[in-house]
VMD Tcl script that builds the backbone (N, CA, C; Angstrom):
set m [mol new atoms 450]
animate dup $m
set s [atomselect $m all]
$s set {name element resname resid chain x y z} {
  {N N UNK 1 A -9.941 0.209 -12.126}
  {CA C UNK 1 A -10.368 1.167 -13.110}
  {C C UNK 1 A -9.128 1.677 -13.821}
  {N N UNK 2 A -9.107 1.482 -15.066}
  {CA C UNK 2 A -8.139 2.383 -15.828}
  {C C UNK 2 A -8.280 3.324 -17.547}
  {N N UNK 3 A -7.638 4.132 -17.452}
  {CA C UNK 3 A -8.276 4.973 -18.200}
  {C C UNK 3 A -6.616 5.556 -19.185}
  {N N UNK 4 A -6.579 5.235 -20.572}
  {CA C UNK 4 A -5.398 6.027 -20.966}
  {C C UNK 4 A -4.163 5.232 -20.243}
  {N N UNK 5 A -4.017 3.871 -20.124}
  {CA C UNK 5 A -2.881 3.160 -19.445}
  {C C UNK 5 A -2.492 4.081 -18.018}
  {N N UNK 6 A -3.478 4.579 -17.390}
  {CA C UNK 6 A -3.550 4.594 -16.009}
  {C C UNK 6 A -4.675 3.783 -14.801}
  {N N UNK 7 A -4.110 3.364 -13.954}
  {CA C UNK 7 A -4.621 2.412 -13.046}
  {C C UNK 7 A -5.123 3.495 -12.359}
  {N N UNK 8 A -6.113 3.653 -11.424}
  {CA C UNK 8 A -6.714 4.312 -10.382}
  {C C UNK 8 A -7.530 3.581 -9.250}
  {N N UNK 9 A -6.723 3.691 -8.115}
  {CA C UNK 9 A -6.827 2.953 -6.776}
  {C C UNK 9 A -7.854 3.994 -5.878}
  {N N UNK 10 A -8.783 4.009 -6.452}
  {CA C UNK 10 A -9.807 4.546 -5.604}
  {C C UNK 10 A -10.738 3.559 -4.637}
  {N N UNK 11 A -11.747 4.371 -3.788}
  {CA C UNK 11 A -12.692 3.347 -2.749}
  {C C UNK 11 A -12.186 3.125 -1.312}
  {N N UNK 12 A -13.053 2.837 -0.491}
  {CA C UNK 12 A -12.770 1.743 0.707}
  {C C UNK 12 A -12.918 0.524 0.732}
  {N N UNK 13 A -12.545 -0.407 1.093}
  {CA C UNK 13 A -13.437 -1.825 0.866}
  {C C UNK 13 A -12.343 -2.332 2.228}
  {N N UNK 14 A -13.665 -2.959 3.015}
  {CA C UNK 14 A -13.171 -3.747 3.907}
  {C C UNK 14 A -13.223 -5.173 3.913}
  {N N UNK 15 A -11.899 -5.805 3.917}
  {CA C UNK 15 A -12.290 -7.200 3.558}
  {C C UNK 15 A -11.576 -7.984 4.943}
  {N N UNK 16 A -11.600 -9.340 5.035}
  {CA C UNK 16 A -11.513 -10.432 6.218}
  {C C UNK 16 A -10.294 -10.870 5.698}
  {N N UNK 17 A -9.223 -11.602 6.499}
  {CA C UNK 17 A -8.248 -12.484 6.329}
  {C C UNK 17 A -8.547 -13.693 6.089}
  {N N UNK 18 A -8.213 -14.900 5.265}
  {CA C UNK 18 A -8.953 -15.899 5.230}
  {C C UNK 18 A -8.373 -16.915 6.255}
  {N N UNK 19 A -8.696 -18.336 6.667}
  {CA C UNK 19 A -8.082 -18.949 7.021}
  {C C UNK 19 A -6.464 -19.395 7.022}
  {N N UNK 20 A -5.971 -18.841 5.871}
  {CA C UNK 20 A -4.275 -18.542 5.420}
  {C C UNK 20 A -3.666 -17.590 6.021}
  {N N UNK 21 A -4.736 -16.839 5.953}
  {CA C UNK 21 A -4.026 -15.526 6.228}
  {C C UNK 21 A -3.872 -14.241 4.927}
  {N N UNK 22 A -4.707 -15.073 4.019}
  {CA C UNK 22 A -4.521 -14.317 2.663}
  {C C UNK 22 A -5.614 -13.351 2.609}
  {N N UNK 23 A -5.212 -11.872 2.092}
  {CA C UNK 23 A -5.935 -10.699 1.447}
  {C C UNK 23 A -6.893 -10.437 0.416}
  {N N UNK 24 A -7.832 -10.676 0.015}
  {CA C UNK 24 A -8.397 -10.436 -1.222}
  {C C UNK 24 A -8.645 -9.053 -1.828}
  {N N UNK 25 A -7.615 -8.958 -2.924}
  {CA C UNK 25 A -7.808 -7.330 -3.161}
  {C C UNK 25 A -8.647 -7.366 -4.121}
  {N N UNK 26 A -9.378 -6.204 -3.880}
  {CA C UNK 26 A -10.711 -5.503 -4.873}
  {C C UNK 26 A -10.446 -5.348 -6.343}
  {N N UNK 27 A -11.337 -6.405 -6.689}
  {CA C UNK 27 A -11.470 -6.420 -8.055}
  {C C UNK 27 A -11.101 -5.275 -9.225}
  {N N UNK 28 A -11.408 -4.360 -8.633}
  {CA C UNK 28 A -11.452 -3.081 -9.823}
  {C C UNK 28 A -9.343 -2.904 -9.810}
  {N N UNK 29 A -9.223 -3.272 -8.493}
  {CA C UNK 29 A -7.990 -3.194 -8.630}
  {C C UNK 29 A -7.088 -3.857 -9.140}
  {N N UNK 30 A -7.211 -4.789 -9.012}
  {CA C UNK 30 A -6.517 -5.936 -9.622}
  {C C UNK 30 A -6.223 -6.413 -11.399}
  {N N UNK 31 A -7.992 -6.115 -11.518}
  {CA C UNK 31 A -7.729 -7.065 -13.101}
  {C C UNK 31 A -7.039 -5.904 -14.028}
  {N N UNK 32 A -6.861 -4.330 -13.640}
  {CA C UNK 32 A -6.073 -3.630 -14.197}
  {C C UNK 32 A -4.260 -4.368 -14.387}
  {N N UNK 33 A -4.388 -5.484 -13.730}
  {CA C UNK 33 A -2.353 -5.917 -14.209}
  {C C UNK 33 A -3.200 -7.286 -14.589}
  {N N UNK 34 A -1.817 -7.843 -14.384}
  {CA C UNK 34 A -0.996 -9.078 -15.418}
  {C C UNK 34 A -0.993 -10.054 -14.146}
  {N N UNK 35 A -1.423 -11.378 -13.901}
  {CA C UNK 35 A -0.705 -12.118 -12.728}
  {C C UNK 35 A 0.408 -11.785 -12.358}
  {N N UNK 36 A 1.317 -11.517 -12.930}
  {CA C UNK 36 A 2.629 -11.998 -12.826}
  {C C UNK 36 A 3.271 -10.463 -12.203}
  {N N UNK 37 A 2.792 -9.579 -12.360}
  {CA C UNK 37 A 3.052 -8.361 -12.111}
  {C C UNK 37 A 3.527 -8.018 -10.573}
  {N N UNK 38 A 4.412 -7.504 -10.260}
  {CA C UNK 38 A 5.213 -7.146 -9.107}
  {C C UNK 38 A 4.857 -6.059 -8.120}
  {N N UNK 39 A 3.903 -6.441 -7.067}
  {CA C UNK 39 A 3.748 -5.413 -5.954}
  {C C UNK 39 A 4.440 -4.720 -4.967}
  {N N UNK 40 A 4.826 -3.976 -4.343}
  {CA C UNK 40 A 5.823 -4.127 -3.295}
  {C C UNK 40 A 4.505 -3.848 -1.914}
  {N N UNK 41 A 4.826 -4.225 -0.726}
  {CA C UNK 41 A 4.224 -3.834 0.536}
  {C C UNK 41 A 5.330 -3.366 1.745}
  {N N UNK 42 A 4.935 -2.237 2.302}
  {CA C UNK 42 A 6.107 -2.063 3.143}
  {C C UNK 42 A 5.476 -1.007 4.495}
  {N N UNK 43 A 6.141 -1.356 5.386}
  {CA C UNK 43 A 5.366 -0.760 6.956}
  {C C UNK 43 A 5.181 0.520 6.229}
  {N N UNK 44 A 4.584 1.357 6.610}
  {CA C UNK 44 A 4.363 2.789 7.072}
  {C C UNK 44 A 4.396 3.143 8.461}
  {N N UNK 45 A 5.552 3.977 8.496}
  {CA C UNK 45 A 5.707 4.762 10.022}
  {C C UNK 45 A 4.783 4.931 10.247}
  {N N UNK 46 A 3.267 5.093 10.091}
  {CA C UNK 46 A 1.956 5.881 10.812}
  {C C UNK 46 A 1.119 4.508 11.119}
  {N N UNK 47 A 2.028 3.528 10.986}
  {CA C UNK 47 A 1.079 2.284 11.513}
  {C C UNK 47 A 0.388 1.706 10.515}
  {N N UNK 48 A 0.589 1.495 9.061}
  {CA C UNK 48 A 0.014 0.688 8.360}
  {C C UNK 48 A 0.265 0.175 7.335}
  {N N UNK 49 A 0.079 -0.691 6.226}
  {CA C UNK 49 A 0.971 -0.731 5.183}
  {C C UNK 49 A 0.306 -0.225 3.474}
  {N N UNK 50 A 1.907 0.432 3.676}
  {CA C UNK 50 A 1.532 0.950 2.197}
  {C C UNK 50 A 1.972 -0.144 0.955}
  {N N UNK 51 A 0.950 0.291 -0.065}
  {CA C UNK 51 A 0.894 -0.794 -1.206}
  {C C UNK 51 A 1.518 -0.266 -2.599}
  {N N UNK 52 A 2.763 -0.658 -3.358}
  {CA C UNK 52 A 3.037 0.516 -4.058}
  {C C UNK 52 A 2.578 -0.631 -5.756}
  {N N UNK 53 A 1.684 -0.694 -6.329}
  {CA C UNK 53 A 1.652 -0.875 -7.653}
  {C C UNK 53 A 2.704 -1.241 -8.576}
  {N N UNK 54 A 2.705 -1.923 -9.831}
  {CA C UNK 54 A 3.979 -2.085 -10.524}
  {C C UNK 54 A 4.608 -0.454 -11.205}
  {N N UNK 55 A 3.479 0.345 -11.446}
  {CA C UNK 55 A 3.927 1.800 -12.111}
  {C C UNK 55 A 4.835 2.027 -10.819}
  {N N UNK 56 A 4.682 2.685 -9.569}
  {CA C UNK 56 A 5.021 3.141 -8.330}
  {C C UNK 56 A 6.373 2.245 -7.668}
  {N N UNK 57 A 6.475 1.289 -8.399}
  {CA C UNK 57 A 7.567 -0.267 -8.392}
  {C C UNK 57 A 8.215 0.395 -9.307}
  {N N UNK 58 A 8.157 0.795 -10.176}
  {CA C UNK 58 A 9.160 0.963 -11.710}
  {C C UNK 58 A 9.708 2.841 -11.079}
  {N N UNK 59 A 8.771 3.228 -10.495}
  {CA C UNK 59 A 9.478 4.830 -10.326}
  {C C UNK 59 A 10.669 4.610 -9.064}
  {N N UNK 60 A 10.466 3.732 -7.746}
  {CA C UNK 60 A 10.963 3.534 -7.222}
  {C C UNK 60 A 12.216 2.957 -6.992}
  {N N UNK 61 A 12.202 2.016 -7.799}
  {CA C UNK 61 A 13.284 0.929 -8.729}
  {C C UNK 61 A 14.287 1.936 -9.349}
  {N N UNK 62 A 13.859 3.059 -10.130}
  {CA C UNK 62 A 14.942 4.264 -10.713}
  {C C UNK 62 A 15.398 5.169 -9.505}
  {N N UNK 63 A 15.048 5.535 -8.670}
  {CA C UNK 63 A 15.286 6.208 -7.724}
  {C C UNK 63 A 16.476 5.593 -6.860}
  {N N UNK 64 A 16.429 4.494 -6.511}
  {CA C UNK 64 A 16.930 3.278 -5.824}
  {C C UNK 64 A 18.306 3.065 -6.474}
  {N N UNK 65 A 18.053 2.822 -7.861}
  {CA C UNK 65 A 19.384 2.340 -8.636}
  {C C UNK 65 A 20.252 3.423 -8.576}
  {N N UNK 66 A 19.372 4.931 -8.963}
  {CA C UNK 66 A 20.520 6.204 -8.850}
  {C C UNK 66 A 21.444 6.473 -7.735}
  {N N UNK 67 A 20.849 5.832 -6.708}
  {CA C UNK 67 A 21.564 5.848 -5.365}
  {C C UNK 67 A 23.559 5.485 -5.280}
  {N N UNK 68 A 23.628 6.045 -4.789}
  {CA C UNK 68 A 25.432 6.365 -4.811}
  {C C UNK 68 A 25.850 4.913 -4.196}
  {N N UNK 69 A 26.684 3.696 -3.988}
  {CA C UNK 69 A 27.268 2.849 -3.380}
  {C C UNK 69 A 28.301 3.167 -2.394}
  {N N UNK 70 A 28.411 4.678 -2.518}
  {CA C UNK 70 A 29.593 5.449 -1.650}
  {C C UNK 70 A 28.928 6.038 -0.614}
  {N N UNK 71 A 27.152 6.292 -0.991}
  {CA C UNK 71 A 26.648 7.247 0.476}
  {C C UNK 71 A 26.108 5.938 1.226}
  {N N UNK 72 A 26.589 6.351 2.188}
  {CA C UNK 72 A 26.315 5.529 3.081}
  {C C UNK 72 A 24.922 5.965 4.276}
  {N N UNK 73 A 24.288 6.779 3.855}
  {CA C UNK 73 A 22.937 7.399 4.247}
  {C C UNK 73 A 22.143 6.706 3.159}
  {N N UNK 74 A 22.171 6.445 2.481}
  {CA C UNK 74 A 21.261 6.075 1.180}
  {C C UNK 74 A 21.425 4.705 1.559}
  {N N UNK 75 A 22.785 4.124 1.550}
  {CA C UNK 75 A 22.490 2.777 1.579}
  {C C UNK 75 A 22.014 1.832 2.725}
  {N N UNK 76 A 22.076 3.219 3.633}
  {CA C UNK 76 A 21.711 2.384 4.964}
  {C C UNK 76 A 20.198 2.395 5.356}
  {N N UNK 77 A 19.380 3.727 4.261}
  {CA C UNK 77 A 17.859 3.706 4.237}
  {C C UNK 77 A 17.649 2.601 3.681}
  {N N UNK 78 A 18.147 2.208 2.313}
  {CA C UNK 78 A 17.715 1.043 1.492}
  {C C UNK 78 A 17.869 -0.276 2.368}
  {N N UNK 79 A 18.556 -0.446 2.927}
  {CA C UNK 79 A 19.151 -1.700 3.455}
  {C C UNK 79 A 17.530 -1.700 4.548}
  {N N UNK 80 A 17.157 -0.797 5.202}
  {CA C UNK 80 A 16.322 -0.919 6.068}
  {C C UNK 80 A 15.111 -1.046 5.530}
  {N N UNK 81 A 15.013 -0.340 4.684}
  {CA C UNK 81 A 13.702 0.024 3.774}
  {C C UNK 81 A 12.926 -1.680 2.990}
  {N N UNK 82 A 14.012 -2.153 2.444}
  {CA C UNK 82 A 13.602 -3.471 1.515}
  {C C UNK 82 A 13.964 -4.677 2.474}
  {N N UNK 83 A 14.519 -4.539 3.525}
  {CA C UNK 83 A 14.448 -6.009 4.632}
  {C C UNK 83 A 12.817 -5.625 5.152}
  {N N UNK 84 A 12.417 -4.836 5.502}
  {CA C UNK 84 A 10.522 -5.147 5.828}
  {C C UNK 84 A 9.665 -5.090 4.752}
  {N N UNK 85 A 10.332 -5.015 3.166}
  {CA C UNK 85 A 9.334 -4.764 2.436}
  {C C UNK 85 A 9.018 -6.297 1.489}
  {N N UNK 86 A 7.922 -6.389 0.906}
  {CA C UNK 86 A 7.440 -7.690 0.764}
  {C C UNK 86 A 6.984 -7.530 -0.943}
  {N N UNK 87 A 7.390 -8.109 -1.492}
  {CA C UNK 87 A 6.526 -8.271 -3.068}
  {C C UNK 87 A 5.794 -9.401 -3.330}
  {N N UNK 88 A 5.200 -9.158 -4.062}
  {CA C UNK 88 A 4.167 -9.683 -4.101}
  {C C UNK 88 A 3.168 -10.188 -5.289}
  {N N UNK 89 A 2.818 -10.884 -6.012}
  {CA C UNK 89 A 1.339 -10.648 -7.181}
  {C C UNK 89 A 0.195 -11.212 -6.472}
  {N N UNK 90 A -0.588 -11.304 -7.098}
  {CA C UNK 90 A -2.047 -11.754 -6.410}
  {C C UNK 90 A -2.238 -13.230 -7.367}
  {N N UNK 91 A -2.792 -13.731 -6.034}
  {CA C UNK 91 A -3.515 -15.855 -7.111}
  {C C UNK 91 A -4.214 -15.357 -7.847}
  {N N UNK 92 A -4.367 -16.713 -8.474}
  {CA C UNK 92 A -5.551 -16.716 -9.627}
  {C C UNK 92 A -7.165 -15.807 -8.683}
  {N N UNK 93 A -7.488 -16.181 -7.289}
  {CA C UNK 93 A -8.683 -15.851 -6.631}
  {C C UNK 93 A -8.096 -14.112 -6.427}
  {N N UNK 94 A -7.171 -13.641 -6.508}
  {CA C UNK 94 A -6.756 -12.285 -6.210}
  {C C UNK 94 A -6.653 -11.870 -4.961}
  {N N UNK 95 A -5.842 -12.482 -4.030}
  {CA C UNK 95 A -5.459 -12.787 -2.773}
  {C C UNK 95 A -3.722 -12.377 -2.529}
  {N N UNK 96 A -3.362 -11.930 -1.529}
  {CA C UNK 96 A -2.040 -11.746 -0.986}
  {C C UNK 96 A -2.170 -12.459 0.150}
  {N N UNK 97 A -0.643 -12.887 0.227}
  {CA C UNK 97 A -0.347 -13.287 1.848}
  {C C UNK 97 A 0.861 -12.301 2.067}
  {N N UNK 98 A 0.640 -11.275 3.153}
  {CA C UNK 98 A 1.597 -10.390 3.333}
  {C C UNK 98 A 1.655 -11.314 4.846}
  {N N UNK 99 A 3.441 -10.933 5.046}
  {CA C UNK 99 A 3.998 -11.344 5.862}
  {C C UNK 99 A 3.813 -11.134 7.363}
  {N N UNK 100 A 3.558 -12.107 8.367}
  {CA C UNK 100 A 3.343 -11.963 10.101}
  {C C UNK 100 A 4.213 -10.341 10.515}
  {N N UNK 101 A 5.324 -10.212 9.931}
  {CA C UNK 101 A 5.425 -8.765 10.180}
  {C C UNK 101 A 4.864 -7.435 9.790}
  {N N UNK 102 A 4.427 -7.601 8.628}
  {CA C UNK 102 A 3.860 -6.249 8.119}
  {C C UNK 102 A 2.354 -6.653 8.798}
  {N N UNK 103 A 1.603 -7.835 9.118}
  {CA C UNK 103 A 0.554 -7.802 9.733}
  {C C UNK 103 A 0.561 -7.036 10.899}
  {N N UNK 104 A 1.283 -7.556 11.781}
  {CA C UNK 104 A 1.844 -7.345 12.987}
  {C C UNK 104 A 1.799 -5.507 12.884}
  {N N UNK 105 A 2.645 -5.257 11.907}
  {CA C UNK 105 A 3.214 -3.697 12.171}
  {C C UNK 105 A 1.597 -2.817 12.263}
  {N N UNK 106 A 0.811 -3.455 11.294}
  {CA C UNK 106 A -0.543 -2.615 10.667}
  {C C UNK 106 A -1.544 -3.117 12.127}
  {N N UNK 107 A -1.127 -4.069 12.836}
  {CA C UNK 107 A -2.311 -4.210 13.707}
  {C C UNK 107 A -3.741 -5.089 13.450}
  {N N UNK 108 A -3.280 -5.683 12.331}
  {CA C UNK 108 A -4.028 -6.499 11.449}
  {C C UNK 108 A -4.049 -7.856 11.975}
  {N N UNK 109 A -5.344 -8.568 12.937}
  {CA C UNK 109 A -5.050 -9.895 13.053}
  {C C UNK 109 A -6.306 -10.444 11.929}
  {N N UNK 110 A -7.704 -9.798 11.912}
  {CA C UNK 110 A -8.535 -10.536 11.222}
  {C C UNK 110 A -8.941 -9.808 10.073}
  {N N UNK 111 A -9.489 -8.513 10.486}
  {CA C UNK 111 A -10.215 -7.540 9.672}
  {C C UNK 111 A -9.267 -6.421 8.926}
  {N N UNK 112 A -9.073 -5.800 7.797}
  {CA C UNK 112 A -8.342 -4.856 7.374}
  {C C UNK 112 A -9.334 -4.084 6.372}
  {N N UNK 113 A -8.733 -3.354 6.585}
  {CA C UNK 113 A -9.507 -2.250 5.443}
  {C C UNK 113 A -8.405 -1.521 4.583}
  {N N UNK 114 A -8.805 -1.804 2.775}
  {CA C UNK 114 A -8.287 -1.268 2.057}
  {C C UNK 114 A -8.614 -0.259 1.571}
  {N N UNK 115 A -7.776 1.293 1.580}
  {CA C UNK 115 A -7.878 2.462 1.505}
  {C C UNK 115 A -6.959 2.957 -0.028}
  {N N UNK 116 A -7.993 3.667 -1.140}
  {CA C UNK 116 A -7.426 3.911 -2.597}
  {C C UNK 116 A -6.479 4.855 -2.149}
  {N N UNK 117 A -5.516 5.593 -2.759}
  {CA C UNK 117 A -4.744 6.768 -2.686}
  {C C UNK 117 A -4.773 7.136 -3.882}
  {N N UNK 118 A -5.281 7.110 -5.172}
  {CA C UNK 118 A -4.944 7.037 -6.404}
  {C C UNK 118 A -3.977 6.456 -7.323}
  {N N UNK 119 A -2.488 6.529 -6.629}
  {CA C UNK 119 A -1.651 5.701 -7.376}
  {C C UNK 119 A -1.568 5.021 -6.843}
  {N N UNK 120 A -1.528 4.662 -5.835}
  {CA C UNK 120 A -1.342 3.146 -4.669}
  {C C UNK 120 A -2.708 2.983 -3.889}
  {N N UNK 121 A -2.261 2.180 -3.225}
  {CA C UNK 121 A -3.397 1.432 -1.791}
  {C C UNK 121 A -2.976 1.376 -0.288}
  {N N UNK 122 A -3.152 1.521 0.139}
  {CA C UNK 122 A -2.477 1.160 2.024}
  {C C UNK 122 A -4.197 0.090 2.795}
  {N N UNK 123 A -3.615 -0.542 3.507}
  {CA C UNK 123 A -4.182 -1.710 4.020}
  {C C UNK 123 A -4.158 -1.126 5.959}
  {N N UNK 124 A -4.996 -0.860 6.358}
  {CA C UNK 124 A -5.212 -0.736 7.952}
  {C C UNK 124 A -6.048 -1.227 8.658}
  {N N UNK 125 A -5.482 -1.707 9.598}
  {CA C UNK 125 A -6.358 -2.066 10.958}
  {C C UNK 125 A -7.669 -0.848 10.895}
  {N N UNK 126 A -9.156 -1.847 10.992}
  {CA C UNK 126 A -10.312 -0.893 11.401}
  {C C UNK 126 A -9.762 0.745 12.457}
  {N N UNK 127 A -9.376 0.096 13.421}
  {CA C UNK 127 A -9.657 0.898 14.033}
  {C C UNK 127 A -8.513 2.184 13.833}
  {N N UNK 128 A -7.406 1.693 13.446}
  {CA C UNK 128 A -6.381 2.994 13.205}
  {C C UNK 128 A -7.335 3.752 11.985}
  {N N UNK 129 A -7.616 2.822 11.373}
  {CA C UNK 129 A -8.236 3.882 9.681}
  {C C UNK 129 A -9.281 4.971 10.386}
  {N N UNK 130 A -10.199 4.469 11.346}
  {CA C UNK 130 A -10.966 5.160 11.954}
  {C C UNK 130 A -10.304 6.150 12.376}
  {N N UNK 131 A -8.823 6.367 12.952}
  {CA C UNK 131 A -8.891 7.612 13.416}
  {C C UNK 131 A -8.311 8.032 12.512}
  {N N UNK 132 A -7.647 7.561 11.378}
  {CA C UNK 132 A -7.245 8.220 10.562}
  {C C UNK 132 A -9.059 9.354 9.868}
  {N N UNK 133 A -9.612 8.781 9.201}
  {CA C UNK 133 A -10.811 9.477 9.570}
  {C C UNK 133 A -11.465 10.479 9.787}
  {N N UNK 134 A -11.327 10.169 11.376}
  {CA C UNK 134 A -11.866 11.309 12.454}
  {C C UNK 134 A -10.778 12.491 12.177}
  {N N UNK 135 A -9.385 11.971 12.093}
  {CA C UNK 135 A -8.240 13.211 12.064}
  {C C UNK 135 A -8.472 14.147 10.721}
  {N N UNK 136 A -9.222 13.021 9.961}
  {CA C UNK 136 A -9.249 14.046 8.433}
  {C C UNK 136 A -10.696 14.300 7.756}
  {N N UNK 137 A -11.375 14.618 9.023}
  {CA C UNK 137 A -13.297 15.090 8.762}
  {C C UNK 137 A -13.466 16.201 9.055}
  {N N UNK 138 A -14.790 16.569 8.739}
  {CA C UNK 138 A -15.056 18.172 9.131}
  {C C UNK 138 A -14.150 19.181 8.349}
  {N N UNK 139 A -14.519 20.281 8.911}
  {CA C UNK 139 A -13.203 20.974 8.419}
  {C C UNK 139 A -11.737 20.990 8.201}
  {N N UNK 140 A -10.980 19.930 9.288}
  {CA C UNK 140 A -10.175 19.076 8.932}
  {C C UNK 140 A -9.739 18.704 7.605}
  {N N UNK 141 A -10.615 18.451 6.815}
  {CA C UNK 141 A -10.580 17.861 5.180}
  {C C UNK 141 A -10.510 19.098 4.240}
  {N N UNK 142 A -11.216 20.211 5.154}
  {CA C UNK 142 A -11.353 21.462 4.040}
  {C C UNK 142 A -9.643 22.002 4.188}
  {N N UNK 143 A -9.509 22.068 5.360}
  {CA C UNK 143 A -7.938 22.546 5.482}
  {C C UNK 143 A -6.777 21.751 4.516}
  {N N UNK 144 A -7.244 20.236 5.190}
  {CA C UNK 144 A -6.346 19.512 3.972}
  {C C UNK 144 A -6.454 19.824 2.687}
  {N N UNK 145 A -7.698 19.929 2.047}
  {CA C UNK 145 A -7.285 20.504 0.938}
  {C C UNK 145 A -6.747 21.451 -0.206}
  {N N UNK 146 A -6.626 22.334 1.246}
  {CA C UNK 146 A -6.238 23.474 1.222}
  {C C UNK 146 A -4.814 23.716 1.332}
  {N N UNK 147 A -4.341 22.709 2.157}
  {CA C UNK 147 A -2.954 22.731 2.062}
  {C C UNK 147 A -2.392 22.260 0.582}
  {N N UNK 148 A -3.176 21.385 0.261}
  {CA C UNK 148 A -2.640 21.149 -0.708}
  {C C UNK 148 A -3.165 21.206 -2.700}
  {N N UNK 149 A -3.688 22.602 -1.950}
  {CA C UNK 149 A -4.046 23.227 -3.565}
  {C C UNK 149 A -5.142 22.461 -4.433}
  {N N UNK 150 A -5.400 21.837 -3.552}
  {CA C UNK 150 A -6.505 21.117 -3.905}
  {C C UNK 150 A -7.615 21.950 -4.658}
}
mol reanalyze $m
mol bondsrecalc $m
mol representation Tube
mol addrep $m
């Protein structure tokens, strides 16, 4: 879905790994780019992987470059940060093959479920998303939104 040259990564959709091992991402998501267009995928500490878009690629990319060659805290996040991270476009069928490690990290052998964030996507194992979920239902969700001015 896009609106005003903005993409919007909304929905759940749970989809299967194919015999490859390849992803099929949700239509609404996809035909918003270009084949050729540049994804990044990269673990998430909370166990799953986050999906950052070419917009979310281009903010990141400036952030990255501003980085000092002298701090050596910066360069030693980056250095860690882009050895697990994976880019990516989707086939002509709109499929990824993300790498035995970021599978691995997400807990992902067959089934995954893709989760919108609005500007991005993250990809989880059924059952972690589930507790992700349970952790953010009920009043749970009212608080969250509350924290955040929602």
């Amino acid at each position: 879905m896009a609106t005003e040259g903005k993409v919007f990564y909304t929905g759940l959709f749970r989809h299967t790994l194919d015999d490859k091992g390849r992803l099929t991402i949700p239509s609404a998501w996809r035909h918003a780019h270009a084949a050729e267009e540049t994804f990044l995928a990269t673990p998430h500490p909370d166990g799953y992987v986050a999906v950052l878009p070419p917009k979310e690629v281009d903010l990141l990319h400036a952030k990255i470059s501003g980085l000092k060659m002298s701090d050596a805290k910066a360069q030693t996040f980056a250095a860690r940060f882009f050895s697990q991270t994976q880019d990516f476009s989707f086939d002509k069928a709109g499929r990824i093959g993300l790498s035995a490690e970021l599978l691995q990290h997400a807990g992902i052998e067959k089934d995954a479920v893709l989760v919108g964030t609005l500007t991005k996507f993250n990809i989880y194992n059924p059952a972690r998303w589930q507790q992700e979920e349970a952790r953010a239902s009920g009043e749970h969700f009212g608080d969250l939104m509350r924290q955040m001015d929602i």
